[in-house]
C-alpha positions as CSV (number, residue, x, y, z in Angstrom):
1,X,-39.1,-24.7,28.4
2,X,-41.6,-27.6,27.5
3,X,-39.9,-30.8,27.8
4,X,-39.3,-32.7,24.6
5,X,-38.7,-36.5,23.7
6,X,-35.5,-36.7,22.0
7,X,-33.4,-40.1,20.4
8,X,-31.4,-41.4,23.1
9,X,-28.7,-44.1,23.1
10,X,-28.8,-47.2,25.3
11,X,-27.4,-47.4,29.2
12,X,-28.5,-50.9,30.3
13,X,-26.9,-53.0,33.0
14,X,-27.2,-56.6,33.2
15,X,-26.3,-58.6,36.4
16,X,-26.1,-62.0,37.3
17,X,-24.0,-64.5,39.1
18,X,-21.1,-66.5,37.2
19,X,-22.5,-68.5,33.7
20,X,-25.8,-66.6,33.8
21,X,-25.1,-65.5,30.3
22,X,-24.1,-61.8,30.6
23,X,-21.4,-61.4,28.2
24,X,-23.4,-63.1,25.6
25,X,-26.9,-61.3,26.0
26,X,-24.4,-58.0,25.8
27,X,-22.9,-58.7,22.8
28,X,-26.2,-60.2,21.3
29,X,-27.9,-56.5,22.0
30,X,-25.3,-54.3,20.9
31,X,-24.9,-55.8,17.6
32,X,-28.9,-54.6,17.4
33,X,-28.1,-51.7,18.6
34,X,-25.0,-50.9,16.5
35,X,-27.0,-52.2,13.6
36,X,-24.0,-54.5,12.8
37,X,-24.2,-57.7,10.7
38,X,-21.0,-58.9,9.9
39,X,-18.2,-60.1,12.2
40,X,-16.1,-57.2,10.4
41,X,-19.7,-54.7,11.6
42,X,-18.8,-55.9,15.3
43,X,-15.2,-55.4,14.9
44,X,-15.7,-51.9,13.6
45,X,-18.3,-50.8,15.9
46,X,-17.9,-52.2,19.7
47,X,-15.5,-51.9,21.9
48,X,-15.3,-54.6,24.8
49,X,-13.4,-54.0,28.0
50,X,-12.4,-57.1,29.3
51,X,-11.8,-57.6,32.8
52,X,-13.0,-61.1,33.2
53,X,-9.1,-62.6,32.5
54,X,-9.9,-62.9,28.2
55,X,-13.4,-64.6,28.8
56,X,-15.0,-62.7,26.1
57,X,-12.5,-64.2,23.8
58,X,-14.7,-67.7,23.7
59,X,-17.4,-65.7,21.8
60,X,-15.1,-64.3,19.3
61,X,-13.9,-65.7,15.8
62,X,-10.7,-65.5,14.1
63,X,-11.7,-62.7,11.7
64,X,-8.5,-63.5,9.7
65,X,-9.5,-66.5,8.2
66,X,-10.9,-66.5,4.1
67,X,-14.6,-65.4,4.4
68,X,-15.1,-64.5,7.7
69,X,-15.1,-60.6,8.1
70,X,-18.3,-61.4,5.4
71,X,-20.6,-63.7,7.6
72,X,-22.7,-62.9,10.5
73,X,-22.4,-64.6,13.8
74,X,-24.8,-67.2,13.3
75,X,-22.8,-68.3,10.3
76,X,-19.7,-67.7,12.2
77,X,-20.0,-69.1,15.0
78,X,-19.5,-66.1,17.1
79,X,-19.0,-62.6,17.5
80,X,-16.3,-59.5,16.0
81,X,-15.6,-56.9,18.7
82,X,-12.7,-55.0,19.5
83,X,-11.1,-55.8,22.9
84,X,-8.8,-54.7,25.3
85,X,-8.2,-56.3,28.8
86,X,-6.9,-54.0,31.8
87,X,-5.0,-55.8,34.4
88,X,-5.8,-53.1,37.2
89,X,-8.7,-51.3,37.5
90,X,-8.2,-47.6,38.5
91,X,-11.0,-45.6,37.4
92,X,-8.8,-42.9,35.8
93,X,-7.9,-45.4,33.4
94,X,-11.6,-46.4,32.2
95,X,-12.2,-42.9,31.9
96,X,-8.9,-42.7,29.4
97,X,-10.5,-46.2,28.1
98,X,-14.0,-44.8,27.4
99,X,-12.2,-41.5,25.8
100,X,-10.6,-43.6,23.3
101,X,-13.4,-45.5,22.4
102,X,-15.6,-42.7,21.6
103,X,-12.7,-40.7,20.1
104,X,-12.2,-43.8,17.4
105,X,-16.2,-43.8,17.0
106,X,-17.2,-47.1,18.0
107,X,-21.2,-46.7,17.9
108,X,-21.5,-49.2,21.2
109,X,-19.1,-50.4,24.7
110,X,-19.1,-53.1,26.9
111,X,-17.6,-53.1,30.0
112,X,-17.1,-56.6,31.4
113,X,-17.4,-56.4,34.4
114,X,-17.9,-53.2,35.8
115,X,-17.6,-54.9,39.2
116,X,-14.2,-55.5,38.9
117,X,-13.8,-50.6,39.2
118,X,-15.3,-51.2,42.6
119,X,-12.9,-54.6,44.0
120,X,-10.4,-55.9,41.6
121,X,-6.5,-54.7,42.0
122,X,-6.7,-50.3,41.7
123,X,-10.6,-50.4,42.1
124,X,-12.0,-47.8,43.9
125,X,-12.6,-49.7,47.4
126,X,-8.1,-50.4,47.0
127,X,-8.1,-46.6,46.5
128,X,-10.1,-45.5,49.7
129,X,-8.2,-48.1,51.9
130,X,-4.7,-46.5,50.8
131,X,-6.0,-42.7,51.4
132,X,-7.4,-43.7,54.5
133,X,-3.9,-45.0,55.4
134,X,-2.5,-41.7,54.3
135,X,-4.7,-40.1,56.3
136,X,-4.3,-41.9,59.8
137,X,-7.0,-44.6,58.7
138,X,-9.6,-43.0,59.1
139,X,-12.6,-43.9,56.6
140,X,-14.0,-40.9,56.0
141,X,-11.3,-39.0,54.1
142,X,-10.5,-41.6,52.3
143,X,-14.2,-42.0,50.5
144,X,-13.6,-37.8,50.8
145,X,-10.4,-38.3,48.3
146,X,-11.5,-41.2,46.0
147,X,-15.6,-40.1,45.9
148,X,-14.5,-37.6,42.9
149,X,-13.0,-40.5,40.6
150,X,-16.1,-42.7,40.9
151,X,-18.2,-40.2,39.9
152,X,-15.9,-39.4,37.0
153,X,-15.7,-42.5,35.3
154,X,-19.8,-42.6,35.9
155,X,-20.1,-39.6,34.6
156,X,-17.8,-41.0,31.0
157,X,-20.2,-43.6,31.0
158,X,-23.1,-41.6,31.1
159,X,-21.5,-39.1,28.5
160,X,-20.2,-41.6,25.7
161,X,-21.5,-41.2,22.6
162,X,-23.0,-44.4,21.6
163,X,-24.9,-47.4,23.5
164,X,-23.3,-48.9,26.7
165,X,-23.9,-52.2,28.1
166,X,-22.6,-53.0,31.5
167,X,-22.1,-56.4,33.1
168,X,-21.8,-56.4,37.0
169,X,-20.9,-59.5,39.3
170,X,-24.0,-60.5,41.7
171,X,-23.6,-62.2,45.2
172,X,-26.1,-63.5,47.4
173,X,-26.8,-60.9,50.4
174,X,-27.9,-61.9,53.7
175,X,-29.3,-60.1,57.3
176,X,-29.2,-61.2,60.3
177,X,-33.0,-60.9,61.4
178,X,-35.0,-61.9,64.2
179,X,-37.2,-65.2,63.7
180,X,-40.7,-65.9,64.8
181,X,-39.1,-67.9,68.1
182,X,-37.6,-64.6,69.0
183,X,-34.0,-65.9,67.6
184,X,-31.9,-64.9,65.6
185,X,-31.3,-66.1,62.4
186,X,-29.7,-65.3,58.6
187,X,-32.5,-64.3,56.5
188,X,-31.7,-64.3,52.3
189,X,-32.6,-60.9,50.5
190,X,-32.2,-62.2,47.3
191,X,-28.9,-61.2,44.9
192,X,-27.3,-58.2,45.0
193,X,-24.7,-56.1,41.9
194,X,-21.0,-56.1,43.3
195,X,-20.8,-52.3,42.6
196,X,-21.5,-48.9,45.0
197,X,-25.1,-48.6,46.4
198,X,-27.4,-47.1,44.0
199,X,-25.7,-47.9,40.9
200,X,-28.8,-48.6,39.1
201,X,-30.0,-45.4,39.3
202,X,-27.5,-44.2,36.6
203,X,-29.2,-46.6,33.5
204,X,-32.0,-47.0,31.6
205,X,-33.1,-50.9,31.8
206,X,-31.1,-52.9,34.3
207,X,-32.1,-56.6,34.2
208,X,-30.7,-59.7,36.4
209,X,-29.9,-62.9,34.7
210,X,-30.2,-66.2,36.8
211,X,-28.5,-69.5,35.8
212,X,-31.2,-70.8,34.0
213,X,-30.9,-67.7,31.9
214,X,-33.6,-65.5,32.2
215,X,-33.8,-61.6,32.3
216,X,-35.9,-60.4,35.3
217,X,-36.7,-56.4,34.3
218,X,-36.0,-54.6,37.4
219,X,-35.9,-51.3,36.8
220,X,-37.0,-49.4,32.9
221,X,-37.6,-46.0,31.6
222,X,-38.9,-48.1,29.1
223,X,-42.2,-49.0,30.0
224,X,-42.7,-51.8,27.5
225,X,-40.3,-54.0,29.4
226,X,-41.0,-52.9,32.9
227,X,-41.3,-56.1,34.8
228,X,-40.7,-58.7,31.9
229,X,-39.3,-62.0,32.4
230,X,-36.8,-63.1,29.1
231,X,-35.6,-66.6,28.6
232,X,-32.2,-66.0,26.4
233,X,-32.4,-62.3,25.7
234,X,-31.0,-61.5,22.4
235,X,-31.8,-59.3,19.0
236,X,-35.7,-59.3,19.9
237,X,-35.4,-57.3,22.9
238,X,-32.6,-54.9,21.1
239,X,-34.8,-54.4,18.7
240,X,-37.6,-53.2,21.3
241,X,-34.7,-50.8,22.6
242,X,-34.1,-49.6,19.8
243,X,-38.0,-48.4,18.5
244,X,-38.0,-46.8,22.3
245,X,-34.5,-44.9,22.0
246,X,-35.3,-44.3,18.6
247,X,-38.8,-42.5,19.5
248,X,-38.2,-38.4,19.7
249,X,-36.5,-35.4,18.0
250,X,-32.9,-35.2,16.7
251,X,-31.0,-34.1,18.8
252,X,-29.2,-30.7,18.0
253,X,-25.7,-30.9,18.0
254,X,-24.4,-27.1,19.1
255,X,-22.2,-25.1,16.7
256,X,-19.2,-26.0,19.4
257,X,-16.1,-23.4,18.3
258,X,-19.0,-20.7,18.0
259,X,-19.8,-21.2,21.8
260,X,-16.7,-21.6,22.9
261,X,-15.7,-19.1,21.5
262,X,-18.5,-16.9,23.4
263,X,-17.1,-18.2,26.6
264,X,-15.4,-15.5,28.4
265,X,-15.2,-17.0,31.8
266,X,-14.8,-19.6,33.4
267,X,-18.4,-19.7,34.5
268,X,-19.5,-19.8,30.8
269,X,-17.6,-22.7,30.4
270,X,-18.9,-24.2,33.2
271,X,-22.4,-24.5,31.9
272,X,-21.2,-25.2,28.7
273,X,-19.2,-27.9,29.7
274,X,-23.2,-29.4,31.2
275,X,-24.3,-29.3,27.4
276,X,-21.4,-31.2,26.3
277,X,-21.4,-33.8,29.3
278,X,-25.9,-34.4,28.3
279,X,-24.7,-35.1,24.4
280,X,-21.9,-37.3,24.6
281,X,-19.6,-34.6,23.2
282,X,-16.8,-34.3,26.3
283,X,-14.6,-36.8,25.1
284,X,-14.1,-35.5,21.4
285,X,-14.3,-31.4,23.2
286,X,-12.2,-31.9,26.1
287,X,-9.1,-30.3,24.7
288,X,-11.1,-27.5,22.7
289,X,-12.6,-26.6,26.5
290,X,-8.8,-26.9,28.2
291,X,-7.2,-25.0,25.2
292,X,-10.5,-22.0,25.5
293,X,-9.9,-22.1,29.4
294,X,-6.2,-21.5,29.1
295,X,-7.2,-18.2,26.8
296,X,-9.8,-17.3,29.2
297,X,-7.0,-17.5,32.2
298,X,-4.2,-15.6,30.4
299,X,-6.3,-13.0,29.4
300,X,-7.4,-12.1,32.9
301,X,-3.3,-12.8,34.2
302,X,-3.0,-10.0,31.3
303,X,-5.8,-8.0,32.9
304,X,-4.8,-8.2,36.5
305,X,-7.2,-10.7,37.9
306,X,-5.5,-12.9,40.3
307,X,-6.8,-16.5,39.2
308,X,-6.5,-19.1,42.4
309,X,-9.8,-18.0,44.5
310,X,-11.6,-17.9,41.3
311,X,-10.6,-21.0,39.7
312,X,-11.2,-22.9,42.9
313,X,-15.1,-21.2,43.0
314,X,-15.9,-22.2,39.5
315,X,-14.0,-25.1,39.7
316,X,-16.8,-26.1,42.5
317,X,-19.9,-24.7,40.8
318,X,-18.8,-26.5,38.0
319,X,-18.7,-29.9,39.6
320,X,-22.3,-29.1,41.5
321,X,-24.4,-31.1,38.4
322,X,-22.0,-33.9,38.4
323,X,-22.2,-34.3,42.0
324,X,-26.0,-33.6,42.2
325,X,-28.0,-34.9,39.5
326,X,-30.7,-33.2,40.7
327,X,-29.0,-29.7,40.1
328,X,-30.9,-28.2,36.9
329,X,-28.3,-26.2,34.4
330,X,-30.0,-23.0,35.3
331,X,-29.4,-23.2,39.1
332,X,-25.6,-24.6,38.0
333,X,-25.2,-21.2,36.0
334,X,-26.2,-19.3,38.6
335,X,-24.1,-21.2,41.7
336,X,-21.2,-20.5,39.0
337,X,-22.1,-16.9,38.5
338,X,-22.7,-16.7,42.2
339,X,-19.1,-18.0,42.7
340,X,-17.4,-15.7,40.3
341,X,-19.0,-12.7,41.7
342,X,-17.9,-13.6,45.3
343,X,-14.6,-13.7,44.0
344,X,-14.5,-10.6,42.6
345,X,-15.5,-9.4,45.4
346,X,-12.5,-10.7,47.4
347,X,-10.4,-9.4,44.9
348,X,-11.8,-6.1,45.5
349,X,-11.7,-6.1,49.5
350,X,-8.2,-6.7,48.7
């Protein structure tokens, strides 16, 4: 079908070493984004996840106080968000995290830092080191066991509802490279996100903030602010998100109990789980999809239809988008499709 420009919400990622300015340029653009004014307008509409031991807490006011909930940050002094702070980091727990936020309807989230899922205490490299234990030490199977978390609490990321704003930890990264004397020598390549390889690929606009606090663009679907240099980033640029993201169609939410109600595999739900991941609906549909997958499994228990080799096939077509971004919904339909008839087709040998 012909594509067509539709509204988006935000996915930007700002990095930066320690005082660069990250949490404040993150709060400063999702209060554009959010359209909030008020302290009370940040409160009510972002969520901060703070792993950065309560730093975010020196930009935020005592909405309590007689007037407060009324002004806007300027007046204030700072900013109203709604916080929570995670002592470990497992990435089944952001997931639950990002859930919550979206099921309670806050219209933007910050996570900071993000960097802290890939190091801190529970983070995904502490999760491949005690699998690989488990599994004689060997690397490998380790990254084999805790590869499908990662990409599960990307993939909330990606799917929430309303803007996101990541911060990410940067460190200087060095080579060893040969010099022109023919020695060798430690050569600087410039700063680099504490996070998986390639995590930039899964946001809009990422930007890295130095110490003297400017935003250097480096990558944008948004060709406006391709390449642009920033001093102090703040409700200017959110604004210029905002008429991009803004630009396009409505986008046209699905009649939901309808098609899951038309569902009678688990193929169908398969694709139709795809939809729901590309609108930011799987953490409000989740149960509807486990509660229509139950009914699709006891009906073929009723029928006769042994459920394990099938399940496992569709469970795996299912998962080929998420692990492949690259994998259009039409050749996922048809890997699922694939999958069940290959199972019914064991089930008939038998």
């Amino acid at each position: 079908m012909p594509a067509t420009r539709k509204k988006a919400k935000a996915r930007i990622a700002l990095a930066g070493p320690s005082g660069a300015g990250k949490t404040l340029t993150g709060l400063k653009l999702l209060y554009t984004l959010t359209g909030a004014v008020t302290i009370t307008d940040g409160i009510e509409r972002i969520a901060f996840v703070d792993t950065e031991r309560d730093s975010a807490d020196k930009y935020a006011v005592n909405p309590e106080l007689p007037g407060v909930g009324g002004m806007t940050p300027e007046e204030a002094g700072g900013y109203g968000f709604s916080k929570i702070s995670p002592v470990r980091y497992d990435p089944r727990q952001l997931i639950e995290l990002i859930d919550e936020a979206a099921l309670v309807g806050f219209g933007g989230l910050i996570i900071d830092s993000l960097s802290h899922y890939w190091f801190g205490p529970g983070g995904v490299l502490e999760m491949v080191d005690l699998a690989a234990r488990n599994h004689g030490g060997r690397s490998m199977d380790g990254w084999r066991e805790v590869r499908p978390f990662e990409r599960a609490y990307i993939e909330a990321l990606m799917s929430f509802p309303g803007h996101v704003v990541v911060c990410l930890r940067s460190k200087q990264r060095y080579e060893l490279v040969e010099g022109t004397d023919g020695k060798a020598k430690v050569a600087k390549l410039g700063m680099q996100p504490d996070q998986r390889e390639g995590i930039e690929f899964e946001f809009d606009v990422v930007g890295d903030i130095d110490a003297e606090h400017y935003l250097r663009v480096t990558k944008s679907r948004c060709d406006a602010l391709a390449d642009r240099v920033i001093h102090k980033p703040g409700a200017e640029l959110g604004h210029q998100l905002l008429d991009w993201l803004d630009y396009g169609e409505p986008t046209r939410d699905v009649d939901w109990p309808k098609a899951l109600a038309a569902c009678t595999s688990r193929e169908d739900l398969a694709v139709l789980w795809q939809r729901a991941q590309r609108l930011g609906k799987t953490q409000r549909l989740r149960d509807a999809f486990n509660a229509r997958g139950a009914e699709i499994a006891a009906a073929r228990r009723a029928a006769g239809v042994p459920g394990t080799q099938l399940a496992s096939a569709v469970t795996e077509a299912a998962g080929a988008h998420a692990a492949d971004p690259d994998t259009s919904e039409s050749a996922a339909a048809q890997q699922a499709r694939d999958a069940g008839r290959m199972a019914e087709t064991a089930r008939a040998g038998r």
